[in-house]
C-alpha angles and dihedrals in degrees: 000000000000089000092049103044087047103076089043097049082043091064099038088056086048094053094037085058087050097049086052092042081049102046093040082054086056096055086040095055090042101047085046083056100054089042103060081037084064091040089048082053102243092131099054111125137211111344095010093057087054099048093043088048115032110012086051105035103161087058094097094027105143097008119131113209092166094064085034093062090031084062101055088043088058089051093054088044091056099052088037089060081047103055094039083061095049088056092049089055092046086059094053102040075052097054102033108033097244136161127223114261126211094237090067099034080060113038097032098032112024102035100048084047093052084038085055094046097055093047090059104048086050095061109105129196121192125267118243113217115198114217125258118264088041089280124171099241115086128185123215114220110200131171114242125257098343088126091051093063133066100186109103095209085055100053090046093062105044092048111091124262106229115217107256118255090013095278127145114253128219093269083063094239133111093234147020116236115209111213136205129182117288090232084060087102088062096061101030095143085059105047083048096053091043086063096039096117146122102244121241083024124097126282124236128273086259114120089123080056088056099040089055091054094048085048096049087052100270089128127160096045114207119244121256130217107228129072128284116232121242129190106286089229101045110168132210110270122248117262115267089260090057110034099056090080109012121092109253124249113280093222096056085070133073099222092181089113105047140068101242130050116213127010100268092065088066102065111133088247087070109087084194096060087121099229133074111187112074097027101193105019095125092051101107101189082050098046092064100056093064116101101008115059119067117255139190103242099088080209081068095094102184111223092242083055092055100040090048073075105069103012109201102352099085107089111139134018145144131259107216111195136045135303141095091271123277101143090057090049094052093042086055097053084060084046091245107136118230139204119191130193118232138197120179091230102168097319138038099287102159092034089060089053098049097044087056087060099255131114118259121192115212106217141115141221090276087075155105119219110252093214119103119251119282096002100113116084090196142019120192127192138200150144096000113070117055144135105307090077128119110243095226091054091054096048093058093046084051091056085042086053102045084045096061086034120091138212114298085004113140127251109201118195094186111193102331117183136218140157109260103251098050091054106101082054083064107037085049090054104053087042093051094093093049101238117178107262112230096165133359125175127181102190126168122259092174157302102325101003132069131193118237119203126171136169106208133182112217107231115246092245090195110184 
């Protein structure tokens, strides 16, 4: 009976010791808490509460106490579930006789420890500078949002890259600041789960993961750090004569995250393309006779009309909307350089642009232009923008446009559409900055709906 009582009094004795080594953790990690709390100066009384907190009042200025705290409690979740599980298998070893395996020594023991572990050295608490000259006031400089996400790939990221050995960069600043969208926060399970990856490895099949998050205002995304998957059977593209106005191989395409499957599936005569906005874009024998055959719908401006406006001096210029760029293939036969904006919308919009040989841009509506002010000779617009747009939104993309736009530089609204009722918003909108009209159509699209199309020169304002 002695032989057979002393392994298992061996390993109660071992799992009694880990539940005291685990609960003494828990008083540790939560003494340590309270203590860099106090150090932070969230325990100060009477005077020093109203000086820290309202004669000061930048001194916690950025600072997130709620993730902060959200982040330690995780911690002390995470050894209480540890230890919870060390006194259930107490219960059974001492039930059933058993001995401690290392499976479970490591996967329920060692790895929520190390887990632990990591989550508690990643806690950050701002630093308080004192002023120079020995003054009272202090500042607290804290890096944003480190504390609101557990993703270590993600903290790594946002936090700021210092310049090696101290010295200024060319930038002229002492760091580089990664950023990633402000509305990040809201989608923060997403954005986890975006940056979840072995790096070096390659990343998930998850691009329609990543354009949800730039649409929904997580945009900028931050860059990851693992491969990004191509077709296994990419092909060579066709040469620049061909490729204008020929469709582009199917292979050199991952369809996983589409509907169709090759380019012939997203013809406008298939209801399941997949895709609503731009019917017939992929239409090839369709696409070339945009922009350069007359048609009856006076909102309908032709590319040679637009350039006679400004002979010689249009060279390079920005298509704002969506397509697989037709506008930009035209423009280059008339050796005008194009950039044109893609979303993936249902179908491979900017695939289908660059393996026509054009440049496609891959933002959305949350953003600026990353283009420098008065650089662009034209901006073109079409398909994308309607009606359906807030006021306010569109105000602020004018004033982006006429930013990136210079002086004498075209602005082509090219078949807007509105209901008929909200069109002297509109109109009131695009006329605002007091561009030179060179052309300017109102056709009917239909009962209740027009087409606006204007072709506006943007004044010198020379100051």
């Amino acid at each position: 009976m002695g032989r057979l009582c002393l392994p298992k009094c061996k390993i109660s004795r071992i799992l009694g010791w880990l539940q005291v080594i685990l609960g003494g953790l828990v008083i540790l990690v939560s003494i340590m808490s309270l203590t860099r709390f106090y150090y932070a100066g969230f325990f100060l009384h009477n005077e020093d509460i109203c000086h820290h907190f309202y004669a000061v009042k930048e001194v916690y200025q950025g600072f997130d106490a709620k993730s902060l705290s959200a982040r330690v409690q995780e911690v002390l979740d995470k050894l209480e579930s540890l230890q919870s599980k060390l006194e259930l298998k107490l219960q059974e070893l001492e039930k059933k006789k058993g001995t401690l395996d290392k499976v479970f020594l490591e996967d329920e023991i060692v790895r929520p420890l190390h887990s632990a572990n990591v989550a508690l050295r990643q806690i950050r608490l701002p630093k308080i500078e004192e002023e120079e000259g020995g003054g009272k006031n202090s500042t607290v400089k804290e890096d944003p949002l480190i504390n609101f996400f557990i993703t270590e790939e993600i903290r790594k990221y946002i936090t700021p890259k210092e310049n090696r050995i101290g010295k200024i960069n060319l930038y002229g600043t002492e760091k580089v600041y990664n950023t990633i969208g402000h509305a990040c926060v809201l989608y923060k399970n997403e954005l986890q789960k975006y940056m979840d990856y072995d790096i070096g490895s390659y990343c998930d099949e998850d691009w329609n993961l990543a354009q949800k998050l730039m649409l929904n205002g997580c945009d900028p995304l931050p860059r990851r750090r693992c491969l990004t998957r191509a077709s296994k059977v990419y092909q060579k593209p066709y040469p620049i004569n061909e490729s204008l106005w020929k469709l582009p191989d199917d292979r050199n395409v991952r369809w996983s995250n589409y509907r169709c499957r090759n380019f012939d599936c997203l013809q406008s005569k298939n209801p399941k393309r997949g895709y609503t906005k731009c019917t017939g874009c992929f239409e090839i024998e369709k696409e070339k006779l945009k922009w350069v055959t007359n048609s009856s719908l006076s909102a309908d401006f032709m590319i040679s009309d637009v350039l006679k406006k400004k002979p010689g001096e249009i060279r390079i210029g920005l298509d704002y909307g969506i397509g697989t760029g037709t506008f930009a293939a035209r423009m280059r036969e008339q050796n005008v350089t194009i950039v044109s904006t893609a979303l993936n919308l249902g179908a491979p919009f900017s695939e289908m642009i660059a393996l026509r040989g054009l440049i496609p841009l891959y933002v959305t509506l949350n953003q600026r232009l990353p283009f420098f002010d008065n650089t662009m000779d034209l901006i073109h617009s079409t398909g994308f923008m309607d009606g359906w747009i807030d006021l306010l939104l569109l105000d602020f993309i004018l004033y982006d446009w006429d930013r990136i736009l210079r002086p004498g530089g075209l602005l082509w609204i090219d078949r807007f559409f509105c209901n008929k009722k909200d069109l002297d918003d509109y109109m009131y909108m695009f006329l605002q900055l007091r561009y030179k009209k060179h052309k300017w159509a109102i056709s009917s699209k239909s009962k209740d709906e027009v087409f606006l199309s204007a072709l506006l020169e943007k004044p010198p304002r020379a100051i």
